[in-house]
C-alpha positions in Angstrom: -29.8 22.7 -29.9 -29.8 18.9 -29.2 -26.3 18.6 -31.1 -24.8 20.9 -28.5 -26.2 19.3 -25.8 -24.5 15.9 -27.0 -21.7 17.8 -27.6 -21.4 19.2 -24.0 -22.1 16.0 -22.7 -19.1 14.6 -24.7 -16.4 17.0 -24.0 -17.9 16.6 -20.2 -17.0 13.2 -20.4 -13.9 13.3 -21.9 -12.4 16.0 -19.5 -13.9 13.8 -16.4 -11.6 10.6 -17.9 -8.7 12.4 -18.8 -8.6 14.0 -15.0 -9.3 10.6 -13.6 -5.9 9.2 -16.0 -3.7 12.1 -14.5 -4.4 11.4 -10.6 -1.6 10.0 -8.6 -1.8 9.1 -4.9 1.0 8.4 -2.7 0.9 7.3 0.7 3.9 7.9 2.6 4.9 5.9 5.5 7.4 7.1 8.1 8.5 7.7 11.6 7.7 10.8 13.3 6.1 14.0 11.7 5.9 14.3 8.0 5.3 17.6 6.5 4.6 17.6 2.9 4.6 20.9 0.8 3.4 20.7 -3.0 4.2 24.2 -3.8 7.6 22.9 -3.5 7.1 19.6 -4.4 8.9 19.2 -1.0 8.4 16.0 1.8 10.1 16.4 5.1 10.5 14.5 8.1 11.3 15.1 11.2 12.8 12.0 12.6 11.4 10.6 16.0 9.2 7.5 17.4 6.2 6.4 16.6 5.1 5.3 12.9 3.1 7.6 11.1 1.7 7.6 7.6 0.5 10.5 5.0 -1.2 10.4 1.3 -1.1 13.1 -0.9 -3.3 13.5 -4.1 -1.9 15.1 -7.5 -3.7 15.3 -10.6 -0.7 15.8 -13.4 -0.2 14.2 -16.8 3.6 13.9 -16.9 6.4 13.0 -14.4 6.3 13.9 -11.1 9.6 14.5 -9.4 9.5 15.1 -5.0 12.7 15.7 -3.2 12.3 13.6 0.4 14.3 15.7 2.9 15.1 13.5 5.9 15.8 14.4 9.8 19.6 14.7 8.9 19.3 17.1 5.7 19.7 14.5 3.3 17.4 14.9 -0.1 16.5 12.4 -2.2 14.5 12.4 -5.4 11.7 10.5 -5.6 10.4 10.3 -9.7 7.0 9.2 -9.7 6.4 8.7 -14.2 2.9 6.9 -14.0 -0.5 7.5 -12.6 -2.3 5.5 -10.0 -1.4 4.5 -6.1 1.9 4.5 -4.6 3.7 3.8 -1.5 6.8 5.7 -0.6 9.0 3.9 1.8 10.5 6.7 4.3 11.2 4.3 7.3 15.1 3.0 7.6 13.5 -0.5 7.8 11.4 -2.3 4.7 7.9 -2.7 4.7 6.1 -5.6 2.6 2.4 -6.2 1.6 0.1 -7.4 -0.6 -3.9 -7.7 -2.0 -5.9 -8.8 0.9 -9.8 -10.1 0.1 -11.3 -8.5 2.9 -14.4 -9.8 1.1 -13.7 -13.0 1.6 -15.6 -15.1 4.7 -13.6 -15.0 8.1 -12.7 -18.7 8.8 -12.3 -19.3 13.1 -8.6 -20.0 13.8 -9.9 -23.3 15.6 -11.2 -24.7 11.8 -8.1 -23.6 9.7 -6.8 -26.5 7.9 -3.4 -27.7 8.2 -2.4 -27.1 4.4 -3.5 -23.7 4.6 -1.8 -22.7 7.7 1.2 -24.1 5.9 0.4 -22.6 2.8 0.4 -19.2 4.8 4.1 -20.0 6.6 4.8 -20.3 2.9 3.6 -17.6 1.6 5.0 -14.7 4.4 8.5 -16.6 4.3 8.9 -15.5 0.5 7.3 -12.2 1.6 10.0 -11.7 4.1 12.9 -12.6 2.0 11.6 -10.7 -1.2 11.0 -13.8 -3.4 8.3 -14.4 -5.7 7.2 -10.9 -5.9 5.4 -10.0 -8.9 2.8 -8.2 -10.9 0.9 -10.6 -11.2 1.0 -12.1 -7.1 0.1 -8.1 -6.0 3.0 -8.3 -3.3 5.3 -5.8 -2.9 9.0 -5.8 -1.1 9.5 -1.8 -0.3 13.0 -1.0 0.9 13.9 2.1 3.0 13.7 5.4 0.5 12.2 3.4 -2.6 8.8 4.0 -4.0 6.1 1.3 -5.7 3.2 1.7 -7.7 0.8 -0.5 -5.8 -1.8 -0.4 -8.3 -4.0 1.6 -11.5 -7.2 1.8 -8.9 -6.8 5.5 -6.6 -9.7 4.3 -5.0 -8.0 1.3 -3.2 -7.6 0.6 0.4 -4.1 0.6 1.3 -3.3 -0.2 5.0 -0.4 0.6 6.6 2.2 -0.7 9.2 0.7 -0.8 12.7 -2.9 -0.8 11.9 -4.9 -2.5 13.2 -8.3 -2.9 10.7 -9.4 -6.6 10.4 -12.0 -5.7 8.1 -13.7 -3.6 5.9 -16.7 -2.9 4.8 -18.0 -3.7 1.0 -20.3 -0.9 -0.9 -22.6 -2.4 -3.3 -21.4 -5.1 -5.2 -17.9 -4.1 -5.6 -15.2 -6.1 -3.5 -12.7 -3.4 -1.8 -9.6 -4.0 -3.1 -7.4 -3.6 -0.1 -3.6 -3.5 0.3 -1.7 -4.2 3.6 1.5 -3.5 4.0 3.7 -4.3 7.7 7.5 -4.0 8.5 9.4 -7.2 8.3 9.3 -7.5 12.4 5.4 -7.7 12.5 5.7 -10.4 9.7 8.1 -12.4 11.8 5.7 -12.1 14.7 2.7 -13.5 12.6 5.2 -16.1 11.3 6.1 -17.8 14.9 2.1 -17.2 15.5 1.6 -19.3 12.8 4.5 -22.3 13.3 3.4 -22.7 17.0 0.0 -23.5 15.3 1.5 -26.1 13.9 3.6 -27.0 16.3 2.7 -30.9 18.2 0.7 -30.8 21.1 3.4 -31.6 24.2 3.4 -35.1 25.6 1.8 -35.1 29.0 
């Protein structure tokens, strides 16, 4: 009796991981309405203002193949050959991100230091420009109709462009790991935020 238990238990286990290694997320960012229908592995968009943003969960162990049909007809395959969290780029404009640690102490804007204001300039100039993207940095350069694997973790935070959250909250012990992710206009805007920062202060 006690060897089927253990046995249950292990088979319980083992079916729990491998449906844990066949889930794939993808978030889908857009403009106007986004209708997404998985009996025929069909996304379609509607065209319009206003950004808008969708995430669909699909537990399958092979490939994963989506046609994106946009406002004008158009279809496009989308191939998605791993698991874990993607972001499908569905805008005509690019979107870039990376990690954010949202667990990290908020510093006042009035006690940043130079070098790390300058460090920051830095860092979103590369961004904008696609450079130094990597693996290994967690940043991401998504051009219009192109998908990324963001990360392994389904359970991450990915933000969007146009949102607004400044922080989040932690569970446990366990940092969030959080992704955020704005079109290359926003980035510009917190770029000249940043230079007149370090701009001198005008001669009276």
């Amino acid at each position: 009796m006690l060897r089927n238990l253990i046995y249950v238990a292990i088979m319980a286990s083992f079916l729990t991981a491998c449906s844990s290694n066949n889930h794939k997320k993808i978030m889908i960012v857009a403009t106007g309405d986004i209708q997404v229908n998985m009996n025929t592995k069909t996304i379609t968009l509607s065209g319009g203002a206003g950004a808008n943003d969708k995430t669909i969960d699909v537990n399958s162990a092979g490939p994963l193949t989506l046609q994106l049909k946009d406002e004008n007809g158009k279809n496009t395959p989308i191939s998605v050959n791993e698991n874990g969290y993607f972001i499908l780029n569905a805008r005509h404009d690019t979107i870039a991100g990376a990690y954010q640690n949202y667990g990290a102490p908020k510093t006042k804007v009035d006690t940043i230091k130079q070098e790390i204001i300058e460090k920051g300039i830095d860092s979103l100039s590369q961004l904008i420009q696609g450079k130094n993207i990597t693996t290994a940095n967690r940043n991401f350069f998504v051009t219009p109709g192109s998908i990324v694997k963001i990360t392994t973790n389904t359970d991450a935070f990915v933000v969007p462009p146009f949102h607004r959250m400044t922080s989040i909250e932690q569970v446990g012990d366990i940092e969030p790991e959080v992704y955020r992710f704005y079109t290359l206009n926003e980035i510009r805007e917190e770029l000249a935020k940043l230079k007149a920062l370090t701009a001198p202060p005008p001669v009276k």
